[in-house]
C-alpha positions in Angstrom: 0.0 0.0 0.0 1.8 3.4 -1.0 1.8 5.6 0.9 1.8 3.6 4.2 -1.4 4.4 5.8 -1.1 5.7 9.6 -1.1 3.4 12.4 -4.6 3.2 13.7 -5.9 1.4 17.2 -5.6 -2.7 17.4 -8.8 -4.2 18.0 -9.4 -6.4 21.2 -6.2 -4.6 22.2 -4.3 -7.4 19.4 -3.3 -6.6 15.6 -2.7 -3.2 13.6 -5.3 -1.1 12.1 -5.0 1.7 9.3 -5.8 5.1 9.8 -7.4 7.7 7.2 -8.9 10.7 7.9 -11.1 11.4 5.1 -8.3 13.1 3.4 -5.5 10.8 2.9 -5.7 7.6 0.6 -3.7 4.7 -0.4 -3.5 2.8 -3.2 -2.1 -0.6 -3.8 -0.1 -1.8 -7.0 -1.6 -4.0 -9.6 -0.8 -7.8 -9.2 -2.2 -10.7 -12.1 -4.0 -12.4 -9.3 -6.3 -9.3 -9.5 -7.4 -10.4 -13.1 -10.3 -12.8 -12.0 -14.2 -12.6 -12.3 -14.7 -12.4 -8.9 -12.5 -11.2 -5.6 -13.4 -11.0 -2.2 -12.3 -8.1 0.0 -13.0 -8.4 3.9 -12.3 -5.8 6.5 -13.9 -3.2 9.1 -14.5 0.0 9.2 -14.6 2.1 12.0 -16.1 5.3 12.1 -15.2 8.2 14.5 -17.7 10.5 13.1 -21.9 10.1 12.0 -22.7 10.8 8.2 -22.3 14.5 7.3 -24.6 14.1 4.3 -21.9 12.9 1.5 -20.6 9.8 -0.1 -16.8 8.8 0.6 -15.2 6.1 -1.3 -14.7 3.4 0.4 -12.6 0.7 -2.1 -11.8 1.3 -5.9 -10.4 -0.6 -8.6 -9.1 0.6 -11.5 -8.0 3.9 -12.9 -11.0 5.6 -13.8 -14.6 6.3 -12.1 -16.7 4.1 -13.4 
Protein backbone atom coordinates (compact mmCIF):
# COMPACT_ATOMS: atom_id res chain seq x y z
CA UNK A 1 0.00 0.00 0.00
CA UNK A 2 1.77 3.42 -1.02
CA UNK A 3 1.76 5.58 0.92
CA UNK A 4 1.84 3.62 4.23
CA UNK A 5 -1.37 4.42 5.79
CA UNK A 6 -1.12 5.74 9.62
CA UNK A 7 -1.08 3.43 12.45
CA UNK A 8 -4.59 3.16 13.72
CA UNK A 9 -5.89 1.42 17.22
CA UNK A 10 -5.60 -2.69 17.36
CA UNK A 11 -8.77 -4.21 17.97
CA UNK A 12 -9.44 -6.44 21.23
CA UNK A 13 -6.23 -4.65 22.15
CA UNK A 14 -4.28 -7.39 19.43
CA UNK A 15 -3.27 -6.56 15.57
CA UNK A 16 -2.65 -3.23 13.59
CA UNK A 17 -5.27 -1.14 12.07
CA UNK A 18 -4.99 1.68 9.26
CA UNK A 19 -5.80 5.09 9.84
CA UNK A 20 -7.40 7.65 7.22
CA UNK A 21 -8.92 10.65 7.89
CA UNK A 22 -11.15 11.40 5.08
CA UNK A 23 -8.32 13.10 3.41
CA UNK A 24 -5.47 10.79 2.86
CA UNK A 25 -5.69 7.56 0.60
CA UNK A 26 -3.72 4.72 -0.38
CA UNK A 27 -3.47 2.85 -3.25
CA UNK A 28 -2.08 -0.57 -3.83
CA UNK A 29 -0.08 -1.81 -7.02
CA UNK A 30 -1.63 -4.01 -9.62
CA UNK A 31 -0.83 -7.78 -9.18
CA UNK A 32 -2.19 -10.67 -12.10
CA UNK A 33 -3.96 -12.36 -9.28
CA UNK A 34 -6.25 -9.34 -9.47
CA UNK A 35 -7.42 -10.38 -13.08
CA UNK A 36 -10.34 -12.81 -12.00
CA UNK A 37 -14.18 -12.56 -12.33
CA UNK A 38 -14.70 -12.41 -8.88
CA UNK A 39 -12.46 -11.21 -5.57
CA UNK A 40 -13.39 -10.99 -2.19
CA UNK A 41 -12.33 -8.09 0.01
CA UNK A 42 -13.05 -8.42 3.91
CA UNK A 43 -12.26 -5.76 6.48
CA UNK A 44 -13.90 -3.23 9.08
CA UNK A 45 -14.51 0.04 9.23
CA UNK A 46 -14.61 2.10 12.01
CA UNK A 47 -16.11 5.33 12.09
CA UNK A 48 -15.19 8.20 14.53
CA UNK A 49 -17.73 10.53 13.13
CA UNK A 50 -21.89 10.14 11.96
CA UNK A 51 -22.67 10.80 8.24
CA UNK A 52 -22.32 14.55 7.32
CA UNK A 53 -24.60 14.11 4.34
CA UNK A 54 -21.94 12.91 1.55
CA UNK A 55 -20.56 9.80 -0.08
CA UNK A 56 -16.85 8.84 0.62
CA UNK A 57 -15.19 6.13 -1.35
CA UNK A 58 -14.70 3.41 0.43
CA UNK A 59 -12.62 0.68 -2.10
CA UNK A 60 -11.81 1.28 -5.91
CA UNK A 61 -10.45 -0.55 -8.59
CA UNK A 62 -9.12 0.57 -11.51
CA UNK A 63 -8.02 3.88 -12.91
CA UNK A 64 -11.04 5.58 -13.76
CA UNK A 65 -14.64 6.27 -12.08
CA UNK A 66 -16.72 4.11 -13.37
Amino acid sequence: MVPTPKVGPESGGKGYSAFFDGNDAAVIKHSELFETKEMTISFWIYLLKDSVGGWRTILHKGEGNN
